[in-house]
C-alpha positions as CSV (number, residue, x, y, z in Angstrom):
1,X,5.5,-10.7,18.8
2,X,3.4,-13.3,20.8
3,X,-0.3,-12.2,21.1
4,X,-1.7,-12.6,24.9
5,X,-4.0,-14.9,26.4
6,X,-3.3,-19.0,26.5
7,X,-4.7,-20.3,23.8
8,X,-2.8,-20.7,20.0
9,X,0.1,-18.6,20.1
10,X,1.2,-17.3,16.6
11,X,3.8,-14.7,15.0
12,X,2.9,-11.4,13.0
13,X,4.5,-10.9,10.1
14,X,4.6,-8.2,7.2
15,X,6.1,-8.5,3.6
16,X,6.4,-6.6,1.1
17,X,7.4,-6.1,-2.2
18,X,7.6,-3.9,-5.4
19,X,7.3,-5.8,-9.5
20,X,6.5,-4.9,-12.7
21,X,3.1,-6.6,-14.2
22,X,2.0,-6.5,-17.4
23,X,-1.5,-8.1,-18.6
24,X,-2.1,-11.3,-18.3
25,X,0.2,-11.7,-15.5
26,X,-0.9,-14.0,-11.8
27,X,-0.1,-13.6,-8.6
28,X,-0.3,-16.7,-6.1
29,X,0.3,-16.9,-2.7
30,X,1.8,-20.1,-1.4
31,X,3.6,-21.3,1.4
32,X,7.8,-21.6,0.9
33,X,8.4,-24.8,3.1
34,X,7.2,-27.5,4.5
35,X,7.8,-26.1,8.1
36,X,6.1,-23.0,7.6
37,X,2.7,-22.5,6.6
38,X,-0.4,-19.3,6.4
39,X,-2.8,-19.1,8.0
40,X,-5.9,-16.6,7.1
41,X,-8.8,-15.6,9.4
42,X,-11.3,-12.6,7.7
43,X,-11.0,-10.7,11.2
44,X,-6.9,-10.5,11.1
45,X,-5.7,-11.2,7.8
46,X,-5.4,-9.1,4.6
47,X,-3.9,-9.2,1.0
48,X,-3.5,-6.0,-0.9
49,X,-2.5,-4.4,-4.4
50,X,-1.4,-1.3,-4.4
51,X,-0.4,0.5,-8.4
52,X,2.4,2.7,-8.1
53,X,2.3,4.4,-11.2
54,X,2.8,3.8,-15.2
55,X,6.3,3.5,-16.7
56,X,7.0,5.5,-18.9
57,X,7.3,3.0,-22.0
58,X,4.2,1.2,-20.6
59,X,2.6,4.9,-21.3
60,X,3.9,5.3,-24.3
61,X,2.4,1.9,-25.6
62,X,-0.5,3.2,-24.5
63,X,-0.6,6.6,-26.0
64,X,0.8,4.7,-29.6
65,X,-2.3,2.2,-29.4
66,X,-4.9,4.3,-28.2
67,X,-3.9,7.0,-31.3
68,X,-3.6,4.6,-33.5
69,X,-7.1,2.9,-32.5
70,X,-8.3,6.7,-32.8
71,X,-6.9,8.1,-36.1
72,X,-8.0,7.5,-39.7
73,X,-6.4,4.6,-42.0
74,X,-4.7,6.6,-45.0
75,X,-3.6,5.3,-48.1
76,X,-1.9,7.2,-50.8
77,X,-3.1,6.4,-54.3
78,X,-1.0,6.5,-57.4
C-alpha cells in the first residue's frame, strides 16, 4: 500500500511473532539486508510487547521458589 500525496512514497508493513523469554533475555530490532532498511517517525511508528500467559513449568518454578523463599529451614537433630 502506497500512501497519497507526491512526496516520499513508502510501504506498510506488519510482523509478528510469538517466543518464549526467560530473564535476562534481549530483544533488538535490526534491519535484515542491506537493501532494506526502518524507518521510525513518533507519529506512525510503534513497537509493542504483549505477555501471553505463564507456562506451566515457568509457574511451577515460581510456585517452588516463592515457597521455598516462604517456609521455615528444618533440620532434624540426632
Amino acid at each position: 500500500v502506497y500512501s497519497p500525496g507526491s512526496g516520499h512514497k513508502s510501504r506498510s508493513c506488519f510482523s509478528a511473532q510469538v517466543t518464549y523469554l526467560t530473564t535476562g533475555d534481549h530483544i533488538i530490532l535490526k534491519d535484515v539486508g542491506p537493501a532494506r532498511y526502518t524507518l521510525f517517525q513518533s507519529d506512525k511508528s510503534f513497537f509493542g510487547l504483549a505477555k501471553i500467559g505463564d507456562t506451566r513449568q515457568s509457574q511451577q518454578q515460581y510456585q517452588m521458589r516463592h515457597n521455598m523463599s516462604v517456609q521455615p529451614q528444618t533440620t532434624t537433630l540426632p
